[in-house]
C-alpha positions in Angstrom: 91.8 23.0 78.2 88.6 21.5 78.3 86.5 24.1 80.1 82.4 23.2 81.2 82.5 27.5 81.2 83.0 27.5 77.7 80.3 27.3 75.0 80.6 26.3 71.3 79.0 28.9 69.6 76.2 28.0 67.3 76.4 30.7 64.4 79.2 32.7 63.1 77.9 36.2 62.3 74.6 34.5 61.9 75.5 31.9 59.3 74.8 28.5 60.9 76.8 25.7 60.5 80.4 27.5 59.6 82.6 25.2 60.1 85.3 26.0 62.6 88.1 25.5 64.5 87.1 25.5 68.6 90.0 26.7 70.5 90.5 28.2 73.6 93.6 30.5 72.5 94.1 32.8 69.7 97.9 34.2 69.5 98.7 36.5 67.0 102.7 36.4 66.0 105.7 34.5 66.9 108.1 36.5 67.8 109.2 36.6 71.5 105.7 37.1 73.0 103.8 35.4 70.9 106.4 32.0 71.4 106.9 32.2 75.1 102.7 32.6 75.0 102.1 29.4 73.4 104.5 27.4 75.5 103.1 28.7 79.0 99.7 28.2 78.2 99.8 25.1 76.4 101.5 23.7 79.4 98.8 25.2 81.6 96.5 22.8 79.0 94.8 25.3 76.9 94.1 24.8 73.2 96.3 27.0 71.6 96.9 28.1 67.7 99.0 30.4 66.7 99.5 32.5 63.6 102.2 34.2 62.4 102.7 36.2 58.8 106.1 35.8 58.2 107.5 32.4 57.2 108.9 31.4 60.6 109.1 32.3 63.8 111.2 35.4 65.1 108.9 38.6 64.7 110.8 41.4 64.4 114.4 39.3 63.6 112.4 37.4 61.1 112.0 40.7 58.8 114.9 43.0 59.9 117.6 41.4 58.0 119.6 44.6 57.5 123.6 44.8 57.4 124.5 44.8 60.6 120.9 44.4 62.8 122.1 43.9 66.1 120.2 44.0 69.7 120.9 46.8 71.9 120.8 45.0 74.8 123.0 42.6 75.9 122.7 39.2 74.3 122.8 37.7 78.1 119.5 39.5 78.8 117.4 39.3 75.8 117.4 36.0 75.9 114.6 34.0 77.9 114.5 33.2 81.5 111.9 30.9 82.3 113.8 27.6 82.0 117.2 27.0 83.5 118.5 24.6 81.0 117.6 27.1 78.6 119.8 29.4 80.1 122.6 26.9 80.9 122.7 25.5 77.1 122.5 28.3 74.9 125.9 30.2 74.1 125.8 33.7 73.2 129.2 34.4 70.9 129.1 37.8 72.0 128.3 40.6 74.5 125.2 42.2 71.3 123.9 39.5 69.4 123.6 40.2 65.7 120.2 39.0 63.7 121.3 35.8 62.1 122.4 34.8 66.1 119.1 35.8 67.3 116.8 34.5 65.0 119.3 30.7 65.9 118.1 31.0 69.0 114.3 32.0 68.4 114.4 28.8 66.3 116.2 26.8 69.0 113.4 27.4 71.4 110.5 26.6 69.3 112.9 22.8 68.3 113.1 22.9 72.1 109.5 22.8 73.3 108.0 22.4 69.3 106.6 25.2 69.3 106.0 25.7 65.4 103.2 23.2 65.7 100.8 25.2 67.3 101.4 28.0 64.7 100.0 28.6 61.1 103.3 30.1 58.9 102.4 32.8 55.9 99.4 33.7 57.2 97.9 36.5 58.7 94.6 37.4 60.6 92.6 39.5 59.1 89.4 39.8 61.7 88.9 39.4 65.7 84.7 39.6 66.5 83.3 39.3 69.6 80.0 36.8 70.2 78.8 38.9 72.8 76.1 35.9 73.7 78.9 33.3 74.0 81.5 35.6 74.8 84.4 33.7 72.5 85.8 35.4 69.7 86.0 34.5 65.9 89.2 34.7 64.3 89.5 35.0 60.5 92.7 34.4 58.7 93.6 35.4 55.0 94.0 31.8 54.3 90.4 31.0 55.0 90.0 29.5 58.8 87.5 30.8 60.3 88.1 29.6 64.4 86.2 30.1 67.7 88.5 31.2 70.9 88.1 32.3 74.3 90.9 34.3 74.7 92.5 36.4 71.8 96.3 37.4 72.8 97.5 39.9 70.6 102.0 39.9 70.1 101.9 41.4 66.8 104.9 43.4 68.3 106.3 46.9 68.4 107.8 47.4 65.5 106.6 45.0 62.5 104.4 47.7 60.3 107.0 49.7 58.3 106.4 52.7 57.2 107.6 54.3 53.8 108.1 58.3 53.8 105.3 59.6 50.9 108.2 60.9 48.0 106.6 61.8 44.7 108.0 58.9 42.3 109.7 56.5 45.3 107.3 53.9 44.0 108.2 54.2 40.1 112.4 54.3 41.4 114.3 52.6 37.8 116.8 51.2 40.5 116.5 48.3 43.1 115.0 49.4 46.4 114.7 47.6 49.9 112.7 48.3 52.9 115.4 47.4 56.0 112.0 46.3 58.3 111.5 43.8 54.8 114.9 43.4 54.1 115.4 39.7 51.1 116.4 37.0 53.2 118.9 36.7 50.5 121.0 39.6 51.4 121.9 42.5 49.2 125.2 42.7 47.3 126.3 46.6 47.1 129.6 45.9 45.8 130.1 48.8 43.2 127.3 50.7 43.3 125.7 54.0 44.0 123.7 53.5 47.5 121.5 56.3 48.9 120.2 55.4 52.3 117.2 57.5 53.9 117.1 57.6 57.2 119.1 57.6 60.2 117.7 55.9 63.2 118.5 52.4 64.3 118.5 50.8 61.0 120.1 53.2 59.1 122.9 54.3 61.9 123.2 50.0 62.0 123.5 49.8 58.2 125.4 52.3 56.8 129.2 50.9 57.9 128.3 47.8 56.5 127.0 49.3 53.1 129.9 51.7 52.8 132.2 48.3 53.0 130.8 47.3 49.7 128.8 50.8 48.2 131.4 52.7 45.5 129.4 55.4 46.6 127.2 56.1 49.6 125.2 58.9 50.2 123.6 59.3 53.3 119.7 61.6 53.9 119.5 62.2 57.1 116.1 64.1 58.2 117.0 64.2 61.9 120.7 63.5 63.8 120.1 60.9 66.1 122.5 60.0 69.0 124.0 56.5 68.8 126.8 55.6 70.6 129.6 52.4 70.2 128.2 49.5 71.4 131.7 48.4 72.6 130.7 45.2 71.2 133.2 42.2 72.0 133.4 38.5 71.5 132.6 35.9 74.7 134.6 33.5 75.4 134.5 30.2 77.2 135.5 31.6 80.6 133.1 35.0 79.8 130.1 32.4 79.2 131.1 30.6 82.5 130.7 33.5 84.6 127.8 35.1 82.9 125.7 31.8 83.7 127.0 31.3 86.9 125.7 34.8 87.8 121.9 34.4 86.0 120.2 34.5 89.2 121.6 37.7 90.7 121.6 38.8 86.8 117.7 38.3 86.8 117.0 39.7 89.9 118.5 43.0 89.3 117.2 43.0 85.6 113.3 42.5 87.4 114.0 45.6 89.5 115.4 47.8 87.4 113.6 50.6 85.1 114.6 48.6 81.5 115.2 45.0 82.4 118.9 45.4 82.4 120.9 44.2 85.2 122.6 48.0 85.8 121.2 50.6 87.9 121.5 54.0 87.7 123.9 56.0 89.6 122.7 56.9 93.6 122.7 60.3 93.2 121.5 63.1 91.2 123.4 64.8 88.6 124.3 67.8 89.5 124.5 66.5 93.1 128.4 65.1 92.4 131.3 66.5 91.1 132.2 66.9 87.8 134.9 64.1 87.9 132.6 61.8 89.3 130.3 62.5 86.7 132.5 62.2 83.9 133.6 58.4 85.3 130.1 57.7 85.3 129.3 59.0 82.1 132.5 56.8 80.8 131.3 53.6 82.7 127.8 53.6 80.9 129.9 54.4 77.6 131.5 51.8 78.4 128.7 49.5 78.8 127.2 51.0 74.9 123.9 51.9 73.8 120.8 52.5 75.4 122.2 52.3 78.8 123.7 55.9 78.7 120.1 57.2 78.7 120.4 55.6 82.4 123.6 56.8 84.4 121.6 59.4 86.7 118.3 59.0 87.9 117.5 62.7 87.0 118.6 62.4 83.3 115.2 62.5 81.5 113.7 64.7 84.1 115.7 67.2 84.6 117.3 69.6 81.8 120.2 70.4 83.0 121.2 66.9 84.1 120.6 66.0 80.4 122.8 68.5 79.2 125.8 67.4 81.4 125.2 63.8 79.8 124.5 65.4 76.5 127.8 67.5 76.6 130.1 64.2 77.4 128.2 62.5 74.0 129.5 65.5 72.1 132.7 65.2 72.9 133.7 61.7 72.5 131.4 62.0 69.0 132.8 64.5 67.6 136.0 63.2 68.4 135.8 60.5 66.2 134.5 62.5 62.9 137.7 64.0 61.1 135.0 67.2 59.3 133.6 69.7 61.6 130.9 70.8 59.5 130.0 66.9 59.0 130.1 66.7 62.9 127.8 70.0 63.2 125.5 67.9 61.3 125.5 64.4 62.9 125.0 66.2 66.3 121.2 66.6 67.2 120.2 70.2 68.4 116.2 69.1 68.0 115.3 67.0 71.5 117.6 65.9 74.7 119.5 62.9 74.7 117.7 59.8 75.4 114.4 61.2 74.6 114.5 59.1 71.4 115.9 55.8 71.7 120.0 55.6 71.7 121.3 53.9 69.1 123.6 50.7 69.5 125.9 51.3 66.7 129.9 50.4 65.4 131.6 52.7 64.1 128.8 54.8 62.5 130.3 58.4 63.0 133.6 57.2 62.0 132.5 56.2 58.4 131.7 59.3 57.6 135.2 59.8 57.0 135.2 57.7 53.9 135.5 60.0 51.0 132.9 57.7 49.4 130.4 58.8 52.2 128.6 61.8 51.5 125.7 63.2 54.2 122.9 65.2 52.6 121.2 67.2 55.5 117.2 66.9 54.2 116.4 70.0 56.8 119.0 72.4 54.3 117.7 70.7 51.2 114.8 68.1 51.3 114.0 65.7 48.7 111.2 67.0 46.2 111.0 63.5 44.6 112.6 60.6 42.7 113.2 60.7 39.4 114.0 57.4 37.5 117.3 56.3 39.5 117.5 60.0 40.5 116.3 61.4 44.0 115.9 65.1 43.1 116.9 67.5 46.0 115.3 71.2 46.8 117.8 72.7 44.9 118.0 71.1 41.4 120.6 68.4 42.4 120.1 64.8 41.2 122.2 62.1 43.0 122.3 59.3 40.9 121.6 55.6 42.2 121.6 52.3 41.7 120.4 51.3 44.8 117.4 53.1 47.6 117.4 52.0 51.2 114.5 53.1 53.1 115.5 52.6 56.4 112.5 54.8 57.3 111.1 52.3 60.4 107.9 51.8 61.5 104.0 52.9 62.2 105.4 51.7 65.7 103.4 50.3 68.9 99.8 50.1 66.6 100.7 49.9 63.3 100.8 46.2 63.5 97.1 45.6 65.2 95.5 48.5 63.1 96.2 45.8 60.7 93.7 43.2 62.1 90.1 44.7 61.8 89.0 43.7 66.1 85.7 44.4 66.9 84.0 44.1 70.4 81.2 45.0 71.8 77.9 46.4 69.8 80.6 46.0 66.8 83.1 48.4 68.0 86.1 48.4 66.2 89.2 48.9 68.2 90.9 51.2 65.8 88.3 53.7 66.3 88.1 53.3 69.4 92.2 54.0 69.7 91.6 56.6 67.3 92.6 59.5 69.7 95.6 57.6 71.0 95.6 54.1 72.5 93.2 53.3 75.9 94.3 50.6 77.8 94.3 49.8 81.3 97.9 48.3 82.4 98.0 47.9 78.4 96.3 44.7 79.1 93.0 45.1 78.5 90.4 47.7 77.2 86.7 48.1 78.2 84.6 46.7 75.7 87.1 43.8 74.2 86.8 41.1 76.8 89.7 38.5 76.8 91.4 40.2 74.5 95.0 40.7 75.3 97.4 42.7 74.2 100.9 42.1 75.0 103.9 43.8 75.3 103.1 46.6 73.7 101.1 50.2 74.5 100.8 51.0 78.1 103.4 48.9 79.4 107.3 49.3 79.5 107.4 47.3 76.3 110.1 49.4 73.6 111.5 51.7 77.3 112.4 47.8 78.3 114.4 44.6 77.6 111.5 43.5 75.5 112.1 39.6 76.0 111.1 40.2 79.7 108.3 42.3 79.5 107.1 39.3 77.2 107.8 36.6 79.6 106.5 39.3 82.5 103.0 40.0 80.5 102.7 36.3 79.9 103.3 35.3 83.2 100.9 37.4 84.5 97.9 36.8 81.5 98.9 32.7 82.8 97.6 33.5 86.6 94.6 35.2 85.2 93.1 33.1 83.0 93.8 30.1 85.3 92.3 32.5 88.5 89.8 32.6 85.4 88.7 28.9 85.2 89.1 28.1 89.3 86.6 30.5 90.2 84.5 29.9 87.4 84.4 33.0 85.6 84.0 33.1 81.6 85.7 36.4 80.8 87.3 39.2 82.2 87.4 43.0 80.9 88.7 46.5 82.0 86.1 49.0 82.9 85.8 52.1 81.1 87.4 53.9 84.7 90.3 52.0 84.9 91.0 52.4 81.5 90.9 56.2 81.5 92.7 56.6 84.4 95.5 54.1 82.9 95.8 56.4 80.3 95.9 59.5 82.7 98.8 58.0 84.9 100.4 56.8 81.8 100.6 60.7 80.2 101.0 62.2 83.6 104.6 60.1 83.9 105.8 60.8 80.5 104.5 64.6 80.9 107.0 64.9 84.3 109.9 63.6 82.0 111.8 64.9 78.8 110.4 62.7 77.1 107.7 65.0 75.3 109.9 66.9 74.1 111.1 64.7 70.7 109.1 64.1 68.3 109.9 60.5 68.7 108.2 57.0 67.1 107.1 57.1 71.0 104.5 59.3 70.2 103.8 58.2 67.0 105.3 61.3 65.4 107.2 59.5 62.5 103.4 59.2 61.0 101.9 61.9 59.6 98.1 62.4 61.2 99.0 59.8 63.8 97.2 61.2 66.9 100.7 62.7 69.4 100.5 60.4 72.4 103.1 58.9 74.9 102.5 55.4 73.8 104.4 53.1 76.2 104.3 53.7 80.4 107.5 55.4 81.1 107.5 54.4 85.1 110.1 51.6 84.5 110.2 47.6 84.2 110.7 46.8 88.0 107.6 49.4 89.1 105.2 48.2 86.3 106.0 45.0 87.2 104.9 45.6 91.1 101.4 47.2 89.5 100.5 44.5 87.6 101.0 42.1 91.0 99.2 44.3 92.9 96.0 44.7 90.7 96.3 40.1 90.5 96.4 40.0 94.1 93.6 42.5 94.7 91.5 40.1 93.1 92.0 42.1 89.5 91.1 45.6 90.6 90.0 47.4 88.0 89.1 44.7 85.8 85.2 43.0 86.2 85.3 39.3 85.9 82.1 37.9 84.6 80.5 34.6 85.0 79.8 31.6 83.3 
């Protein structure tokens, strides 16, 4: 967009005459923020690049290429919404959409509106600094552009920086080892060989069916049971497809007011509030349903401890019903945090492989690892299971791992990672006092990973869109949260998680997964449909809490 607001900056960090690009947007990653980003605003006539470190677009489905990397929500609603013939020409084979069908459709939407030629593949940015005299930004890649932008919009995503646990000797490992968040875009064959896998959250819970096909031998180290529960996945058919696009606008509605961006809502009354037989036929609806949803039958579940231990008690049954060893079970049922305090896992037929005599499941609370030795990991007590093959399915430095990355200073050279150094400070986990038009999306402070993500990206977008344009018509060069708004965004944000369960695990939430990571509540646990009313309000108030500063 050609702005009269804007002006081209003179000096880079005081060397005249760099030569750059002039743009008015900055998007980092293209994945399903950073896409939808660059299609909204180009259309609003901003000039927009986009960069993106992986090869292609996708984000997260770009690098987790893992048997059996599936969606947790259903493949109807993580999918886009923002054009109809979108949603009338795409068709989902089934009711969770595996990886390779996701990452089809990621690519569909960029051949759609050629997206991929705003964006620079392979290449990441390594520096955001503010020109506090022009307020504009300059961008710095590892391939050697150096650009001037207005706005800097950060989708670097969630979950994109893996983490590796620190094992003496993991790095000298004589076998072949893969990262699932960095899995080959080959594939892996297992067939006939000795597989350890380490870790059991959604990678490894996804995973380890698939491996055990192939593996002669799998042995499983799981750190911490996680609950995971059938996805009660199932193919779509011609008349299923009919009816699910018929229904999108209902579909959307609901999914806009509801807490995760799902079309369900929780049950009407409180747990304890109904009998047990109606419980148990809600309990066995969301089952039904599979996944994440269960977290959501009663609206007391992650409040309440004793509503979580009704839902808690119905898991344990139909779990343990399906593992044939006891003593296997005792150890695949988490006794550490309250269900739905870490995210439930979308699985098939995870508890039931365990059955395999091939399987083995090594308990690393009883007997840790104490290193790796050649194509040995060497347990507490002297044992050395042989491998040919390691799977770290060890996830992420999740919700700031990928932007610690990218070295953003602001104002009077502040860099942001110091500045987030006690735990991220946002205010709606749009903006941050001191980093004017600098946007970060779908991630800390919002609903973001508590949420069908794909909305909360077209929801963060849709809203950055009003402002920038309420930016330019009022003739305002920036905009930027004060320092009040911010704190009390954090307070509200920890004051909501601290009235819920969810405190009690030491989840990827907090950042507890990473040792020294400051123990904060990282996303706003309110709910989709109630952040989404915030954010509205705050626009229409004429950005309350934000000051807008002229050209």
């Amino acid at each position: 967009m050609s702005d009269n607001n804007i002006t081209e900056p003179r000096s880079v960090n005081g060397n005249v005459g760099v030569d750059m690009d002039v743009v008015d947007v900055v998007v980092v990653g293209a994945g399903v923020t950073g896409l939808y980003a660059v299609h909204k605003l180009r259309r609003l006539g901003y000039r927009v690049r986009g960069f993106e470190r992986g090869g292609d677009v996708g984000g997260v489905w770009y690098w987790n290429r893992y048997p059996g990397a599936r969606c947790d929500v259903e493949s109807a609603d993580y999918s886009y919404s923002f054009d109809e013939e979108l949603q009338q020409e795409w068709d989902w084979s089934e009711k969770y959409a595996t990886q390779p069908e996701i990452m089809r459709y990621l690519s569909h939407v960029a051949d759609r509106f050629d997206l991929r030629r705003s964006f620079t593949f392979g290449t990441s940015v390594l520096s955001v600094e503010l020109d506090e005299g022009a307020l504009r930004w300059t961008v710095r890649t590892d391939g050697g552009e150096v650009l001037s932008a207005r706005f800097v919009v950060s989708a670097v995503g969630c979950l994109s920086s893996t983490h590796a646990p620190a094992i003496p000797g993991l790095d000298a490992f004589a076998g072949a080892a893969y990262h699932t968040g960095a899995w080959p875009h080959e594939g892996v064959d297992f067939t006939g060989l000795r597989v350890g896998v380490i870790g059991t959250g959604s990678s490894g819970i996804q995973s380890v069916p698939l491996i055990a096909a192939q593996a002669a031998e799998l042995t499983v180290f799981q750190r911490s049971a996680n609950y995971s529960i059938p996805a009660g996945n199932k193919p779509l058919d011609d008349a299923a497809r009919r009816e699910l696009k018929a229904g999108y606008a209902e579909r959307r509605r609901l999914a806009r007011q509801s807490g995760g961006g799902s079309p369900f809502m929780t049950h009407p009354r409180r747990t304890l509030d109904v009998s047990a037989e109606e419980r148990r036929t809600a309990y066995a609806k969301r089952w039904e349903l599979g996944g994440v949803l269960y977290s959501k039958t009663f609206p007391d579940q992650l409040t309440d401890l004793a509503a979580n231990a009704e839902a808690r008690a119905y898991w344990e049954e139909q779990v343990r019903a399906r593992i044939d060893d006891p003593a296997v079970a005792d150890l695949l049922v988490p006794t550490d945090h309250p269900i739905g305090t870490k995210r439930i896992v979308t699985d098939s037929d995870y508890y039931e492989t365990f059955n395999q005599e091939h399987v083995r499941l090594v308990s690393l609370r009883a007997n840790p690892i104490e290193r790796v030795d050649g194509r040995a990991v060497v347990l507490a007590d002297g044992e050395r299971v042989e491998l040919d093959v390691l799977v770290l399915a060890t996830g992420f430095d999740a919700m700031t791992g990928s932007l610690d990355r990218i070295e953003v200073r602001g104002r009077g050279g502040r860099l942001l990672k110091d500045d987030w150094s006690a735990g991220p400070r946002t205010y709606l986990g749009l903006g941050t006092d001191g980093f004017p038009n600098f946007f970060n999306l779908a991630g800390v402070g919002s609903p973001s990973v508590l949420a069908n993500v794909i909305l909360c990206a077209e929801q963060h977008v849709d809203w950055l869109a009003d402002c920038l344009t309420h930016l330019d018509a009022h003739g305002y060069a920036a905009i930027e949260a004060s320092a009040r708004a911010v704190e009390d965004w954090v307070a509200e944000c920890r004051e909501r998680a601290a009235a819920t369960l969810m405190m009690s695990a030491d989840s990827w939430y907090l950042g507890a997964n990473i040792p020294g990571k400051p123990r904060v509540f990282m996303p706003f646990v309110g709910g989709f449909g109630a952040y989404g009313q915030i954010i509205a309000d705050v626009a229409a108030s004429g950005y309350k809490g934000f000051e807008l500063i002229p050209g």
